[in-house]
Residue, then its C-alpha position, 0 to 999 in steps of 0.5 A: x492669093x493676091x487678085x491682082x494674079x487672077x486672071x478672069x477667065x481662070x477657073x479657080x475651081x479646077x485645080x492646076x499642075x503649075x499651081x499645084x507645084x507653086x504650092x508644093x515650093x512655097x509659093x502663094x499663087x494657088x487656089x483652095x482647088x490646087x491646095x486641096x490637090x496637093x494634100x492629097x498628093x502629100x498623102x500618097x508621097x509625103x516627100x512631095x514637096x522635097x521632089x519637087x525641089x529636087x526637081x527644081x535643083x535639077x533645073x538650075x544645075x542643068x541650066x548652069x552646065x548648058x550655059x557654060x558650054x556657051x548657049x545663051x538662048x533658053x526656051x522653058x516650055x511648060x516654065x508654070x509659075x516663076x519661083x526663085x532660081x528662075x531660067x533666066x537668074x541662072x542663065x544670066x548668072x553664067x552669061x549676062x546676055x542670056x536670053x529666056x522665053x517662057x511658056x506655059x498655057x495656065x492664065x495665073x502662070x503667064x500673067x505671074x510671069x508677065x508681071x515679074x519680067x515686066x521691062x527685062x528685055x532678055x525675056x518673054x512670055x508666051x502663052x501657048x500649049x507644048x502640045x503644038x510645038x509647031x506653034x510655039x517655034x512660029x511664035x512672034x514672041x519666041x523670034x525676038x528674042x531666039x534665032x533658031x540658026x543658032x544654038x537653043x536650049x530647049x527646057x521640058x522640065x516636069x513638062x512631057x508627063x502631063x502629056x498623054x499618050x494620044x497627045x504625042x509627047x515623043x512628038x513634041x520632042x521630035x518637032x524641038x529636034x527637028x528646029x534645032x541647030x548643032x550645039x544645042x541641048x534638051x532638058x527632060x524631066x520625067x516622072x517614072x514608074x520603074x521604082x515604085x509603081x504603086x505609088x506613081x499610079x495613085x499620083x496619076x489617079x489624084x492628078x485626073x482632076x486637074x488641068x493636066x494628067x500625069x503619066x508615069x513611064x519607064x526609063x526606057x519610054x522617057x530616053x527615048x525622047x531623046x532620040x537625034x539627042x546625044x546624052x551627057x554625062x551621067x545620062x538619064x538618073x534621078x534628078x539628084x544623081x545629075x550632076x549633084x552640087x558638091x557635098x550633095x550625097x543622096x541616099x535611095x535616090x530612086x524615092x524621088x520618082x523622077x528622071x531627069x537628063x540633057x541632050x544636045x544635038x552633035 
C-alpha cells in the first residue's frame, strides 16, 4: 500500500471489514493484516471474492433504479474504501446534479475517499460510526449537501451485519426512517445464514479478529429493518435476483450468501 493512504493513528495490525473488501475487489488499499484475513475467509467461502462483487453489482443497479424514480440525494453509510462504479459515478450518471455523502469510520477508508473526491463538490466524506445515527443526521458535512425535507436515499450496503446485536442494527434503521421524507429509499444488504449456516458461522468466527463482527441473520431478522419502509419489486432476494442486468442468469443463488433489497418511504 501506497504511504500516502496510511493515516498515522491507523493500526495496521488489526485487520479491517472495509479493507478487507478492498482486497477481495482488487483494490490496493489493504495490509498484510486484512490480506491474511481474507485468505482465510477464501478458505471458508472460496466464492468470496465473486460475493462481493455480486454485491457491489447489487449496489450500482439499486442506486440506478433510486435515481430514476428521481431522488438525487444519496447518503452511503459504512461506503468502506471507493472502488470503481462508486455512488456517486452511478447516480450522476442517471442525474448529473446527484449529490452523495460517504460515511465510514476506517481512517484508510476516509482519507482514500477524501483524496479521490478532492474538489467535486456534489460530495462529501464523513468520518463517523453507523452506530449513532443520530450524529451522522446532525453532521455539518451531511447538511451541505443533503436537506432532509426532501427525498433521501439512504445506503446500509454490507453495512448492518457488522453490527451486533447489543449495538441496535434495527436502531440504526429505525433513526434513518424516522429522518426521511415521502419519497425516499433505503438500501439494505445483508448477510443471511438461512441457506448454509455453517459456513455464515465460520465466516463470523474468522471475522472476530477484525475492527467489526459479522453477524449472519435470517430472512425475516433483516426484512425487518424495513419496517415503516414499503418493499419493492422483487423484495428482499439474494443479491443477484434484485433486479438482474439483462442477459444476467444466476444458477443457485442462494450460494451468494447475501440479501439484499430497497424500500421507500410512501
Amino acid at each position: 500500500m501506497d504511504s500516502e493512504w496510511i493515516p498515522p493513528e491507523v493500526d495496521s495490525q488489526r485487520p479491517s471489514v472495509a479493507r478487507v473488501y478492498d482486497f477481495l475487489l482488487g483494490g490496493a488499499h489493504n495490509f498484510a493484516s486484512d490480506r491474511d484475513l481474507a485468505t482465510g475467509l477464501l478458505r471458508v467461502e472460496p466464492q468470496a471474492r465473486e460475493l462481493a462483487r455480486a454485491n457491489r453489482a447489487f449496489l450500482r443497479r439499486a442506486v440506478r433504479a433510486v435515481a430514476a424514480a428521481g431522488v438525487a440525494q444519496f447518503v452511503d453509510i459504512g461506503s468502506g474504501i471507493p472502488t470503481q462504479g462508486n455512488v456517486h459515478e452511478v447516480a450522476q450518471s442517471v442525474n448529473p446534479d446527484a449529490r452523495v455523502v460517504y460515511v465510514d469510520n476506517d481512517d484508510v477508508a476516509v482519507a482514500h475517499s477524501r483524496s479521490i473526491l478532492a474538489g467535486d463538490e456534489r460530495t462529501a466524506v464523513l468520518q463517523a460510526d453507523m452506530r449513532s445515527p443520530g450524529d451522522i443526521l446532525a453532521a455539518p458535512e451531511l447538511a451541505k449537501l443533503v436537506d432532509l425535507s426532501e427525498p433521501v436515499a439512504f445506503l446500509l450496503v454490507a453495512a448492518l451485519h457488522l453490527v451486533k446485536p447489543e449495538e441496535d442494527p434495527a436502531g440504526i434503521a429505525r433513526a434513518l426512517r424516522d429522518a426521511a421524507a415521502p419519497g425516499s429509499h433505503l438500501v439494505v444488504s445483508h448477510l443471511t445464514r438461512d441457506a448454509q449456516p455453517g459456513k455464515t458461522a465460520a465466516i463470523g468466527k474468522l471475522y472476530d479478529r477484525a475492527t467489526s463482527p459479522a453477524v449472519a441473520r435470517s430472512h425475516a431478522e433483516i426484512l425487518a429493518f424495513f419496517d415503516g419502509w414499503e418493499m419493492l419489486d422483487p423484495g428482499l432476494v439474494y443479491v443477484p435476483l434484485w433486479r438482474p442486468d439483462e442477459g444476467d442468469a444466476v444458477d443457485d443463488p442462494e450460494r451468494f450468501l447475501v440479501l439484499g433489497g430497497v424500500g421507500r418511504v410512501p
